[in-house]
C-alpha positions in Angstrom: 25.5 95.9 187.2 26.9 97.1 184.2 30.0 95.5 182.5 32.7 97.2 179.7 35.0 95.2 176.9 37.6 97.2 175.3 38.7 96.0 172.3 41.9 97.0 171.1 41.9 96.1 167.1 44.4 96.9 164.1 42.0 99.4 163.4 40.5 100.9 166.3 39.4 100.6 169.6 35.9 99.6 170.2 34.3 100.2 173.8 31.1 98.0 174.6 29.3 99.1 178.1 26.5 96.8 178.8 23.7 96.1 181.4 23.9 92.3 183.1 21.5 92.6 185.8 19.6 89.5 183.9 22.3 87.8 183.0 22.3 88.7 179.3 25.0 91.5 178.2 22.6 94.0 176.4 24.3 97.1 175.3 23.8 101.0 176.9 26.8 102.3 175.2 29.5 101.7 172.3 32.1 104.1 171.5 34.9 103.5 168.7 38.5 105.6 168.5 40.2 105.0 164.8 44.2 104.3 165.9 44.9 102.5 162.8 48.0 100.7 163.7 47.6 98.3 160.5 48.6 101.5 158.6 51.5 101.8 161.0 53.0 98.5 161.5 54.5 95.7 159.7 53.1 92.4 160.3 54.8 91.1 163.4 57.1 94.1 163.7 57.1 96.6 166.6 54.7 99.4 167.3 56.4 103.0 167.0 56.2 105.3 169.7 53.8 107.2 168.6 51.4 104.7 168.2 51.9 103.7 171.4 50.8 106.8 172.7 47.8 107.0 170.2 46.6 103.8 171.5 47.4 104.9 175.1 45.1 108.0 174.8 42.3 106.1 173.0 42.4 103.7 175.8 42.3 106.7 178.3 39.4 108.1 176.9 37.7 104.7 177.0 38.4 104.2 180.7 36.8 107.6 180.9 34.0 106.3 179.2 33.1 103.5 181.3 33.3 105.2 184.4 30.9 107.9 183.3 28.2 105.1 181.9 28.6 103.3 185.6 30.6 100.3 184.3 33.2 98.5 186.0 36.5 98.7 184.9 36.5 98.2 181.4 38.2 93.6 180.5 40.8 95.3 177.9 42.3 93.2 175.6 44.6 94.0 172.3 44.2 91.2 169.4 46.9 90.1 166.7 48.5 93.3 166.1 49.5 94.1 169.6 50.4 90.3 170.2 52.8 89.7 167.9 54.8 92.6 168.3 58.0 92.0 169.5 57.4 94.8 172.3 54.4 93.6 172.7 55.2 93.6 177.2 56.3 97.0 177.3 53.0 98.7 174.8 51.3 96.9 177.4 53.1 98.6 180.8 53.1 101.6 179.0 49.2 101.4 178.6 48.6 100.7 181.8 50.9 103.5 183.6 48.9 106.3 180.8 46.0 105.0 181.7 45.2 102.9 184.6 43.3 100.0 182.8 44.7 96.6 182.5 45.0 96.0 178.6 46.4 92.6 177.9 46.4 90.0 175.3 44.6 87.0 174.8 46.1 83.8 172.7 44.3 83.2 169.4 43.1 79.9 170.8 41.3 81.9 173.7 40.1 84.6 171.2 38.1 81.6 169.3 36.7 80.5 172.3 35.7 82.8 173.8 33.8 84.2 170.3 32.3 80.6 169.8 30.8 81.1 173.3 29.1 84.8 172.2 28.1 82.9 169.2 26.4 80.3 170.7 24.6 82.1 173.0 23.0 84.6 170.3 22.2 81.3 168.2 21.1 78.9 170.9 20.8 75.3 171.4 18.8 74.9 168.8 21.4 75.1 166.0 23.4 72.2 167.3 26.6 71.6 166.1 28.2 74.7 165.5 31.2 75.7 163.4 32.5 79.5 163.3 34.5 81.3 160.9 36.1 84.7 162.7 38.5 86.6 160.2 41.1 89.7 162.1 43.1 91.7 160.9 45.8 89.4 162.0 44.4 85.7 162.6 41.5 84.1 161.5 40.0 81.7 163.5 38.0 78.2 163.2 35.9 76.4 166.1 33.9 73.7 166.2 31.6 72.7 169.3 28.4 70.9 170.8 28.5 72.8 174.2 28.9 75.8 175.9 32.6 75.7 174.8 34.2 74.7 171.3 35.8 71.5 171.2 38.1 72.1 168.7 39.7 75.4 167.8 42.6 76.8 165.2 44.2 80.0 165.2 45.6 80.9 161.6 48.1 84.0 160.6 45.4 84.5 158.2 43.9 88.1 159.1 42.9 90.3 156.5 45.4 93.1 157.6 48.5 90.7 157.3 47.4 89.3 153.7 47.1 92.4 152.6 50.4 93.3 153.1 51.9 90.4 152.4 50.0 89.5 148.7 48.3 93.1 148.4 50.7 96.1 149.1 50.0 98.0 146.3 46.9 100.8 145.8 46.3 99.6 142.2 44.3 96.3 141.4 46.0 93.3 142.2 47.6 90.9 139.9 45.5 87.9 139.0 48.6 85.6 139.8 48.7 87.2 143.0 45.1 86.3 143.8 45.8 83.0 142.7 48.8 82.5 145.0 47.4 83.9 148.5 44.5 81.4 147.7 47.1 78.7 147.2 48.5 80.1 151.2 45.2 79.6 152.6 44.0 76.4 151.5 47.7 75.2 152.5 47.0 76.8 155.9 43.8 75.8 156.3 43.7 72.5 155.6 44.0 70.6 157.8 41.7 72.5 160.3 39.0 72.4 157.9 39.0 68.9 157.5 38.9 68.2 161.2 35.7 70.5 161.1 33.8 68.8 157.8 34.7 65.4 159.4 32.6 66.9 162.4 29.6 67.6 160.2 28.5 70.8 161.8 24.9 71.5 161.0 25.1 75.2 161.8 28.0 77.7 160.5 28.5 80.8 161.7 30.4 83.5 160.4 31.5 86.7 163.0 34.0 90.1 162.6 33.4 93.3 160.9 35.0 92.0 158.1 32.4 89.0 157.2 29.5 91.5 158.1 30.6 94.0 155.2 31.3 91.1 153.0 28.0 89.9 153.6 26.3 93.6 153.1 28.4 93.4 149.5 26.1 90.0 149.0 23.0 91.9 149.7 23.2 91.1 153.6 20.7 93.8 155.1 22.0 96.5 156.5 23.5 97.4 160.3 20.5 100.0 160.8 18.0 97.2 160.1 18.9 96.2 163.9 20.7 93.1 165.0 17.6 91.0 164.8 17.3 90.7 161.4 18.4 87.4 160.0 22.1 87.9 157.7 23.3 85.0 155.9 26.1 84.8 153.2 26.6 82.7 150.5 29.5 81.0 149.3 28.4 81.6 145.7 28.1 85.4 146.4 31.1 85.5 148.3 33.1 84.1 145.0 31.3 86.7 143.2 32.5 89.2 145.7 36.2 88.0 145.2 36.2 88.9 141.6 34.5 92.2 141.9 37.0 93.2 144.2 40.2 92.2 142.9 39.0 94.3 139.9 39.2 97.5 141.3 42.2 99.6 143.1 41.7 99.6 147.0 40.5 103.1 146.9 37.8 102.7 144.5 36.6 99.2 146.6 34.8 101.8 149.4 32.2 102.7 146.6 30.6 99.1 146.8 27.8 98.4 149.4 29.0 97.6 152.8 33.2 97.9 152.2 33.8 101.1 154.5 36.7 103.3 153.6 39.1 102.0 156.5 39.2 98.6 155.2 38.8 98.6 151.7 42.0 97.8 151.2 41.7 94.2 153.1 38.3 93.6 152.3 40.0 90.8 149.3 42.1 89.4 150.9 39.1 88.9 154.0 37.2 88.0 151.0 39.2 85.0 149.5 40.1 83.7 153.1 36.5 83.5 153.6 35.5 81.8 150.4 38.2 79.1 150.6 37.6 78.7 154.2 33.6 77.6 153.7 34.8 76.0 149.7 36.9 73.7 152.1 34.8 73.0 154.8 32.1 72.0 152.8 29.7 75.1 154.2 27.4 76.8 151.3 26.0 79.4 153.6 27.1 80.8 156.9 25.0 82.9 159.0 26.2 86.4 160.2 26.4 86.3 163.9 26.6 90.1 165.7 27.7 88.8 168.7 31.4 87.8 168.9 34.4 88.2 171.0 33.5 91.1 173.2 30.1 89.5 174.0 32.1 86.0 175.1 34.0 88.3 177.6 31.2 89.7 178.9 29.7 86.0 179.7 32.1 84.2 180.9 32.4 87.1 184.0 28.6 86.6 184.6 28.9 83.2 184.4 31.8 82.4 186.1 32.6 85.4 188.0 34.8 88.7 187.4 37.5 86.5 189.2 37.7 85.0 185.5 39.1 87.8 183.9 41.6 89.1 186.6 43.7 85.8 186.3 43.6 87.0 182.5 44.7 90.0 183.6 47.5 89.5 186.2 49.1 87.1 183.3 49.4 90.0 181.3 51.7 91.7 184.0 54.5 88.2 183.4 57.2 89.0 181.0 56.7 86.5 178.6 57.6 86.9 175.0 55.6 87.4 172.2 52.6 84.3 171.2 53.9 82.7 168.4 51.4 82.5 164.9 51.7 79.1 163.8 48.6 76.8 163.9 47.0 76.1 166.9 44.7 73.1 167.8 43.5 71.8 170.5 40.7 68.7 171.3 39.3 70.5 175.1 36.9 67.8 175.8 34.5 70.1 177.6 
């Protein structure tokens, strides 16, 4: 049997197909289409036209993807970008009558769950309590967990992409006051999660997202071609380090540093301070960099729990309801 995630980001859309006869997701085929609708849309405005239809034929070609690997129809989901937006229902329709495959969205609280649970699985029992760190283009999110499922999750409007354009609009080098203020947002944002999860003493920390894996290459992380196995930590006191070097330099000239890819070196400070107050708060003076996230969660629950999972997802998706809101979420699930 062989399984596909689409993954519809605020910078591109990321195709996973994967073998599960053993009951572990291990990838055949990834495939990524740039729509870069961070570029294109304000921060909880509504996507244009015309990247609607970007994002439509992307998704297409994905679809098209799948089927020629021998996947099932590919779980879809759109993060942050696409959920906010105040026509967020019809980008969706409009997807699905292009293209035939049901994209929908998935509530922050659900993202971190579900990317706890790829997290645990790559890390294991044996790392215990677990906390995880998870940084979007739109939300960041915190977990904390002894099981199979987090116990405690918060989604945050603290993605790179939105910070950016919030504190960061300009190409040049950024302001030291303005440095100074966004971390003054996030440790008023995040602190109230981050207590809960210090008070829970976690004894692992994880850290997931594209944007903590080129942080940590920036930190001397070993590179993606040096395979997944490979153990990737990052420090809190290279990640400060990290913070000054890049609020030095003009977004363009950020892409020349190891790790910080062209696309997003214009967010990679403001993913960079979230993350350093985010582990200064919690206590945590190391995190390790987990590869498997989101999409692998996804891919999990359906072997574990059946595909019947993720077409309640689905069908939810079809209900006109408006827009998930962006304020903090927490919730104690007792599982």
């Amino acid at each position: 049997m062989r399984l596909s995630v689409l993954d519809v980001g605020s910078n591109a859309v990321r195709l996973v197909v994967a073998d599960a006869r053993d009951g572990v997701p291990l990838p055949v085929h990834t495939a990524k289409w740039r729509i870069r609708l961070s570029q294109r849309v304000e921060p909880g405005g509504p996507i244009p036209d015309d990247a609607v239809a970007r994002l439509a034929d992307a998704v297409a070609a994905a679809g098209r993807t799948a089927t020629r690997w021998g996947a099932t129809a590919p779980s879809a989901f759109a993060t942050a970008m696409v959920r906010n937006a105040p026509n967020r229902v019809d980008v969706l329709r409009t997807v699905r009558s292009r293209t035939g495959v049901a994209l929908c969205t998935l509530p922050g609280e659900v993202e971190a769950e579900l990317t706890f649970l790829g997290a645990r699985r790559w890390m294991g029992w044996r790392c215990g309590p677990l906390a995880l760190l998870d940084i979007g283009g739109g939300s960041f999110e915190v977990a904390f967990g002894r099981g199979r499922l987090p116990d405690f999750v918060a989604s945050l409007p603290l993605g790179a992409g939105r910070l950016t354009h919030e504190y960061f609009p300009g190409a040049e080098a950024p302001a030291p006051d303005r440095v100074r203020e966004l971390r003054r947002k996030v440790r008023h944002q995040l602190r109230d999660a981050a207590a809960r999860v210090r008070w829970e003493g976690p004894r692992t920390a994880v850290a997931t997202s594209r944007t903590f894996q080129q942080l940590g290459r920036l930190c001397g992380a070993a590179p993606g071609r040096q395979g997944p196995f490979v153990e990737r930590t990052l420090d809190r006191r290279d990640l400060g380090g990290a913070v000054e070097r890049l609020a030095a330099l003009p977004a363009a000239e950020r892409s020349a540093l190891p790790g910080v890819s062209a696309p997003r070196a214009a967010q990679s400070l403001a993913g960079a301070v979230v993350g350093h107050t985010a582990m200064k708060l919690i206590g945590l003076k190391r995190v390790t960099l987990c590869p498997w996230a989101i999409r692998e969660g996804i891919m999990l629950r359906q072997i574990e729990d059946g595909p019947s999972w993720w077409a309640e997802v689905a069908r939810r998706a079809e209900e006109d309801a408006p827009p998930e809101p962006v304020p903090l979420l927490l919730a104690a699930h007792g599982r």
